[in-house]
C-alpha positions as CSV (number, residue, x, y, z in Angstrom):
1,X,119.7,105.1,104.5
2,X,117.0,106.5,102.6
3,X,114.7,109.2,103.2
4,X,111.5,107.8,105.2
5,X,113.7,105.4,107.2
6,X,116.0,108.6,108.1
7,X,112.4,110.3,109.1
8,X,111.3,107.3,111.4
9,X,114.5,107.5,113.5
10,X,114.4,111.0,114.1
11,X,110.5,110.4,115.4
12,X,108.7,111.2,112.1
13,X,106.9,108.2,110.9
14,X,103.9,107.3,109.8
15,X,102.3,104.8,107.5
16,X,99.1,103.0,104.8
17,X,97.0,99.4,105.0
18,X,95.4,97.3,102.4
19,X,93.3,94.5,104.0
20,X,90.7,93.5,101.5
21,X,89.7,97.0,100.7
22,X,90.1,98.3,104.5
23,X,91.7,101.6,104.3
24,X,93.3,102.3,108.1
25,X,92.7,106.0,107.8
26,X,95.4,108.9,106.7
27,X,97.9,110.2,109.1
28,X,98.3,113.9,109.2
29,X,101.0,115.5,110.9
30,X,100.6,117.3,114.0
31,X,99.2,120.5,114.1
32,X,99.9,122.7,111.5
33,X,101.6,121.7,108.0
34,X,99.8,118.1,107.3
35,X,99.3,115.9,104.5
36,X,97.2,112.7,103.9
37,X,98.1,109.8,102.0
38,X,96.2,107.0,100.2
39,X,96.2,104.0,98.0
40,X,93.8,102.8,95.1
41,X,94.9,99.4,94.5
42,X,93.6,95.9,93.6
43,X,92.5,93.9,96.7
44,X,94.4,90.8,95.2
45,X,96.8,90.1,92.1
46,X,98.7,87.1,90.7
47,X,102.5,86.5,89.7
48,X,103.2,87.4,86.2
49,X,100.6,90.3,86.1
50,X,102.6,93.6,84.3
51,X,100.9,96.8,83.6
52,X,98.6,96.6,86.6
53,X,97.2,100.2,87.5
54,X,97.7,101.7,91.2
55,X,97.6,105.0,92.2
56,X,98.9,107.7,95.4
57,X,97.0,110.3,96.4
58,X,97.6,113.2,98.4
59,X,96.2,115.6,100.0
60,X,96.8,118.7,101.7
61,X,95.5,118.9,105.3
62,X,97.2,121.8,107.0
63,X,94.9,122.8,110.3
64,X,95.0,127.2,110.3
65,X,96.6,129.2,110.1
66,X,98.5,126.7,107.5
67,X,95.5,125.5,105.8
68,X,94.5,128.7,104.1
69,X,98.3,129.0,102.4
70,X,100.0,126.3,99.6
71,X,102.2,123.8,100.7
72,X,105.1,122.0,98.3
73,X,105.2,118.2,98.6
74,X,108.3,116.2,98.6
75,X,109.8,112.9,99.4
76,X,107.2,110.9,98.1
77,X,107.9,107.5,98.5
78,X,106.1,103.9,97.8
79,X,106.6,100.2,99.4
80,X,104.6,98.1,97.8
81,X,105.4,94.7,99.9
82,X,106.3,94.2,103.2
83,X,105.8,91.0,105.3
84,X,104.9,93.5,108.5
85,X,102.0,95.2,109.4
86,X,103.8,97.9,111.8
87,X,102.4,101.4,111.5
88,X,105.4,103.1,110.7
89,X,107.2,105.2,108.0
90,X,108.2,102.3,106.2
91,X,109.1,98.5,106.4
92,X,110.6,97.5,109.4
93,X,114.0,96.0,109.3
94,X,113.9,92.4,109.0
95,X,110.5,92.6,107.2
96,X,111.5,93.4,103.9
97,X,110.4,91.7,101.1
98,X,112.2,92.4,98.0
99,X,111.7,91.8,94.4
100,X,108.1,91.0,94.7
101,X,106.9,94.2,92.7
102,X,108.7,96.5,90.5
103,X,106.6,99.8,89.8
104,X,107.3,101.1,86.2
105,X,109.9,103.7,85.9
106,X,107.3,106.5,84.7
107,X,104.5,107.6,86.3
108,X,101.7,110.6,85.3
109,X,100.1,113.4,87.7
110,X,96.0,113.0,87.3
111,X,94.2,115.4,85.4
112,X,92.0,117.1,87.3
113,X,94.2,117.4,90.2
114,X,97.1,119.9,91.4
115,X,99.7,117.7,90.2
116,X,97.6,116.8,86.1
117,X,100.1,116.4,83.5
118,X,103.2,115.7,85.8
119,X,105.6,113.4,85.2
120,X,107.5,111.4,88.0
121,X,110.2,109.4,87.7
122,X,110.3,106.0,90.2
123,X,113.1,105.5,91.1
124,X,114.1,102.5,94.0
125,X,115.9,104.4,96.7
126,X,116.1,100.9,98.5
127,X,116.4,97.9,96.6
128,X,116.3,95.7,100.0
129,X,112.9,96.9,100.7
130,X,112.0,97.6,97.4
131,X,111.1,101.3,98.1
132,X,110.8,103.8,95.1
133,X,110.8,107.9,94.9
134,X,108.5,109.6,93.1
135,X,110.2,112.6,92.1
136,X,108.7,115.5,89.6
137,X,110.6,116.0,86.2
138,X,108.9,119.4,86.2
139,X,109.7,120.8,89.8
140,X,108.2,120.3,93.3
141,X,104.3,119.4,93.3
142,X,102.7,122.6,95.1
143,X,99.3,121.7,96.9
144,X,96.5,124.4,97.2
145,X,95.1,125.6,100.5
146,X,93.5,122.8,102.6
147,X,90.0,124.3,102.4
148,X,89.8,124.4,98.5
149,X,88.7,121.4,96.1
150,X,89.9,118.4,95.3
151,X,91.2,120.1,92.3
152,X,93.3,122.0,93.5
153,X,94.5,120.6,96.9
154,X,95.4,116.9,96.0
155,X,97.6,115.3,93.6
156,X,96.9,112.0,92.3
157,X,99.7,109.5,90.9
158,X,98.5,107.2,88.8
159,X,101.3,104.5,88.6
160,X,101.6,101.0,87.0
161,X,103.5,98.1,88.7
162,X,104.6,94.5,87.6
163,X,104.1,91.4,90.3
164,X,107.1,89.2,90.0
165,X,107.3,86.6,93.1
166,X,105.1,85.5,95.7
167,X,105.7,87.2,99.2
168,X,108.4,85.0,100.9
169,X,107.0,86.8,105.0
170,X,103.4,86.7,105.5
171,X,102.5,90.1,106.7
172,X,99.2,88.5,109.3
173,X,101.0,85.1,110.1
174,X,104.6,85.5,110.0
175,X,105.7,82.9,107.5
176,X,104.1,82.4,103.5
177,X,103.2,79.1,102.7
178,X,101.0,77.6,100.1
179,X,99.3,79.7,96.6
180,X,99.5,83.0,98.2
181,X,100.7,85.3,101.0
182,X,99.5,88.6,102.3
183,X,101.3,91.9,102.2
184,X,101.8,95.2,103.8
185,X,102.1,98.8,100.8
186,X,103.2,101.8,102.8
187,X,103.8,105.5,101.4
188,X,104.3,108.8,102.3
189,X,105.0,112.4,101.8
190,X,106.2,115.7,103.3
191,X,105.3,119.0,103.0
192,X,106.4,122.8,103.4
193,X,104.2,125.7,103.5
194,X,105.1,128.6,100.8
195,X,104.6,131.2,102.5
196,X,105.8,129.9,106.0
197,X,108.7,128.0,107.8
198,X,106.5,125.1,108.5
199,X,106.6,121.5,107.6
200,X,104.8,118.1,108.3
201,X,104.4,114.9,107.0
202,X,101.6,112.4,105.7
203,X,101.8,108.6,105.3
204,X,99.5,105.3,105.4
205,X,99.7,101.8,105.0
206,X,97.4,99.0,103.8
207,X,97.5,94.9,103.3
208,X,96.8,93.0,100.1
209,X,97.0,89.7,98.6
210,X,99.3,88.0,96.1
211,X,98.7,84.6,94.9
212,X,100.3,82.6,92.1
């Protein structure tokens, strides 16, 4: 059982949507420690595309007396396809479907962000729904106070990803048939505040299309 499906039973999820270029809105958690979550990806893509570019960003959104402290991000995790569009922490069971990405094994912090020059490691924590782990070779990812730039209180992934198979679940009508199928990305994050015993959360979800 891997992290974010762990975090939805005990309560914690939430989730990120992709319809066209439609972006749902970034959940924070509740009061205090909070995080947002978004996508930058293509509104479409075909089978056989490698290489193609997507990136996570993150952003700390703690309300006071958090916001004015750091926070430490962990647990980031990425579903690219999911034949559900459930707000959630992750796919539901019974949605998944597998083996129609696979997101390159390394992927680089932003420049110009808290996290510039980081590498990650993506690692599939489950294979079933295809969900990887982000997890920073040099250390946890530490987020500036809420109220300070862009600079200093998000941290961008910038990711590449391969599309291997069309969508066998349509994530608006149930069942895929034809040239191309749509699917649900989710990912999220949690955070601690450094100076604090706080935590919360952050997660989205958005739909996209893959054709062949």
């Amino acid at each position: 059982m891997q992290m974010w499906r762990n975090c939805r039973e005990r309560g914690l999820g939430v989730a990120v949507a992709l319809l066209g270029v439609v972006f749902l809105g970034a959940e924070s958690a509740r009061a205090g420690v909070g995080l947002a979550v978004n996508f930058d990806l293509p509104k479409a893509v075909l089978v056989g595309q490698t290489g193609v570019s997507g990136s996570l960003t993150i952003t700390h959104t703690s309300t006071p007396p958090e916001a004015e402290g750091s926070a430490n991000v962990s647990d980031i995790t990425l579903t690219l396809s999911c034949g559900s569009r459930a707000q959630g922490a992750a796919c539901p069971y019974g949605s998944e479907t597998p083996a129609v990405f696979s997101v390159d094994a390394v992927a680089t912090g932003r420049a110009g962000t808290a996290c510039g020059g980081t590498t990650f490691l993506a690692t599939v924590i489950d294979a079933p729904a295809g969900e990887v782990a982000f997890d920073p070779l040099e250390g946890a990812v530490t987020l500036g106070p809420a109220n300070s730039g862009p600079g200093q209180n998000q941290c961008t992934i910038d990711f590449t990803f391969n599309v291997n198979a069309l969508p066998a679940q349509d994530a608006l009508s149930g069942s895929a048939s034809g040239s191309s199928a749509r699917t649900t990305a989710y990912a999220g994050a949690a955070a601690s505040a450094v100076d604090r015993d706080r935590s919360g959360f952050g997660a989205n979800w958005r739909t996209w299309e893959v054709t062949q």
